[in-house]
C-alpha positions as a Python dict, from the first residue, in 0.01 Angstrom:
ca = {
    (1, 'X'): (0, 0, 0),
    (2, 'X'): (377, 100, -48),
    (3, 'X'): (440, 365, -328),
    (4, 'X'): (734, 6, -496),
    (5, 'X'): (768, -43, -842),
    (6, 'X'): (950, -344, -987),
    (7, 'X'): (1073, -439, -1338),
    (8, 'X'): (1332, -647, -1535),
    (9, 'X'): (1592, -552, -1764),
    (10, 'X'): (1713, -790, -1996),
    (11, 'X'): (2056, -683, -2056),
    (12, 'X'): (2391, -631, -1846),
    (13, 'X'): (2352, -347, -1562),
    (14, 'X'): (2535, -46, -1588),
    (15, 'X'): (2844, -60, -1371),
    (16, 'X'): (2975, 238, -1195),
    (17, 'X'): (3382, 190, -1238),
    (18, 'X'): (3637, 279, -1512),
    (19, 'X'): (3674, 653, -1334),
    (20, 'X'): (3416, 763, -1527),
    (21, 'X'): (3079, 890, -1437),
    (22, 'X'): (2784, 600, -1540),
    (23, 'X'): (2608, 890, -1773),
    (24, 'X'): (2990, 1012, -1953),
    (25, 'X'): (2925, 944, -2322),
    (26, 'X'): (3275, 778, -2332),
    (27, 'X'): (3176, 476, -2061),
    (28, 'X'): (3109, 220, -2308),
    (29, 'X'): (2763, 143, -2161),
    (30, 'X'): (2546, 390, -2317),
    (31, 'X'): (2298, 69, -2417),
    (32, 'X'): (2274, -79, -2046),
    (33, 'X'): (2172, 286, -1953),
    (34, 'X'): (1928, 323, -2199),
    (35, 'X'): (1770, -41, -2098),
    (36, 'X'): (1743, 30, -1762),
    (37, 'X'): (1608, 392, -1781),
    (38, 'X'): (1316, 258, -2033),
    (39, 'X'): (1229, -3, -1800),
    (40, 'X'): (1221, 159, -1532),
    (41, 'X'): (1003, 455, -1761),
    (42, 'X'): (748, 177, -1860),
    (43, 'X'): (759, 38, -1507),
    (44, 'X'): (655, 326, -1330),
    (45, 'X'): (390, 461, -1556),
    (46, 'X'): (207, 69, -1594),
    (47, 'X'): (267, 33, -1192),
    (48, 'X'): (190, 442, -1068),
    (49, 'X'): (549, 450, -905),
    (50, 'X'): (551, 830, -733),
    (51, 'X'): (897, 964, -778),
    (52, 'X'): (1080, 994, -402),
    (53, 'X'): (1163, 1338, -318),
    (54, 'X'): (1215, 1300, 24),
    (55, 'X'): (1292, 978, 274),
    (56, 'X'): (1433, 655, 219),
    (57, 'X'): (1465, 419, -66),
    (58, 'X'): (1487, 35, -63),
    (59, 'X'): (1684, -66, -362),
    (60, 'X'): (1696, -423, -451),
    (61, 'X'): (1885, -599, -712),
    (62, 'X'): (1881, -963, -836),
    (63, 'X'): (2081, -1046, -1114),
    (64, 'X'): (2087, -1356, -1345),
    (65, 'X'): (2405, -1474, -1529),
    (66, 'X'): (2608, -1138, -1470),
    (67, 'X'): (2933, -1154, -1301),
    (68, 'X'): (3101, -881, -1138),
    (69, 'X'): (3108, -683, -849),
    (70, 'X'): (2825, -609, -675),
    (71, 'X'): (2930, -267, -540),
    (72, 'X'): (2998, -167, -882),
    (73, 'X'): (2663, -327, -1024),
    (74, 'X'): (2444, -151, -759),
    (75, 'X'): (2616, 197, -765),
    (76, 'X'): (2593, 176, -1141),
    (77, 'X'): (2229, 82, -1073),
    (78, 'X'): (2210, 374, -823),
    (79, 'X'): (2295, 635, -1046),
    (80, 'X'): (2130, 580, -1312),
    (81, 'X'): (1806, 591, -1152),
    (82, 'X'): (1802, 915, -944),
    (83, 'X'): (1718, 1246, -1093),
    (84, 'X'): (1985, 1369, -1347),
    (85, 'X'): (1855, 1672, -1462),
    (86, 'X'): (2121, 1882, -1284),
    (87, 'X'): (2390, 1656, -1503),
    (88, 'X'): (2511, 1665, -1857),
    (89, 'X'): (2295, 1395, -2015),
    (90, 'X'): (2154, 1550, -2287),
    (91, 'X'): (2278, 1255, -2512),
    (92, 'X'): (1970, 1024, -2332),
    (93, 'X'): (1746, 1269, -2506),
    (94, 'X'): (1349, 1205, -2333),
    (95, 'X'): (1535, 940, -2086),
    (96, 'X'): (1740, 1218, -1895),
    (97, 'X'): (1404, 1288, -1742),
    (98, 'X'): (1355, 956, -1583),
    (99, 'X'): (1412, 936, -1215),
    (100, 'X'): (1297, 755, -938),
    (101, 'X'): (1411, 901, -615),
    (102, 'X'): (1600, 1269, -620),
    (103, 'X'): (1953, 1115, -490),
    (104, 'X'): (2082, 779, -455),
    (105, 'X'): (2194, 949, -94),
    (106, 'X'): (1844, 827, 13),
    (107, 'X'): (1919, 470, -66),
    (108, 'X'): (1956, 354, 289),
    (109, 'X'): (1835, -35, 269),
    (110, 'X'): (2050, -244, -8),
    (111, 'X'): (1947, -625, -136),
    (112, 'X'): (2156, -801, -390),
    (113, 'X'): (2156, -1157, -480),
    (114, 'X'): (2227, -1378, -805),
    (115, 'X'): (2022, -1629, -926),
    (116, 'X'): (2060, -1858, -1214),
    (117, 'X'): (1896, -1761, -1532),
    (118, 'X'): (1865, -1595, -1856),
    (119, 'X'): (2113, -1261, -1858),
    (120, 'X'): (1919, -942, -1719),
    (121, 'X'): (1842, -820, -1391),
    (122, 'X'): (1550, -742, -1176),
    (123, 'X'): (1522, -399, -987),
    (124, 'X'): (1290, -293, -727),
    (125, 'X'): (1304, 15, -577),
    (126, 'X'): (1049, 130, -253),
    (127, 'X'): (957, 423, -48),
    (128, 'X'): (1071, 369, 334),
}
């Protein structure tokens, strides 16, 4: 069985633009972080994800009623989940400590669609 966890967020994803780093306090998205870091928490403790700390990671994104750009939603995606505790993110508090592969370098297979739907977003994220 694949070590794959999967979970929804029901909120807008983070976006990686503005020239800001995702996890700056002064992005304007500190609540899409938080949503997607505790669902991904929850996710991996109901589903036994195993943190990736070496190899490749399938990352796959469907989102529902969210426009914008897809490089921007999946590299905000990206970040947020790998491991951040070489970063300044002490504002996340117990969330800075949820990761699920070490660097989003190891995301080497990419899925995005949109579907029609309530707003939110469904991430899965796989061991290659």
């Amino acid at each position: 069985m694949a070590n794959e966890v999967r979970f929804d967020v029901p909120e807008k994803p983070p976006l990686k633009s503005l020239g800001f780093a995702v996890f700056n306090e002064t992005h304007g998205q500190p609540e899409r972080v938080r949503a997607l870091l505790e669902a991904a928490r929850d996710a991996m403790q109901e589903q036994g994800f195993t943190r990736i700390t070496d190899g490749g990671v399938a990352l796959e994104v469907v989102t529902r009623s969210t426009r914008g750009d897809a490089a921007n939603i999946i590299g905000g995606i990206a970040d947020v989940l790998e491991d951040k505790r070489l970063r300044a993110v002490h504002h996340l508090g117990d969330l800075a400590d949820v990761w699920l592969y070490r660097n989003d370098r190891q995301v080497t297979n990419i899925s995005y669609k949109t579907e029609p739907g309530e707003c939110g977003y469904t991430v899965t994220v796989r061991e290659l």
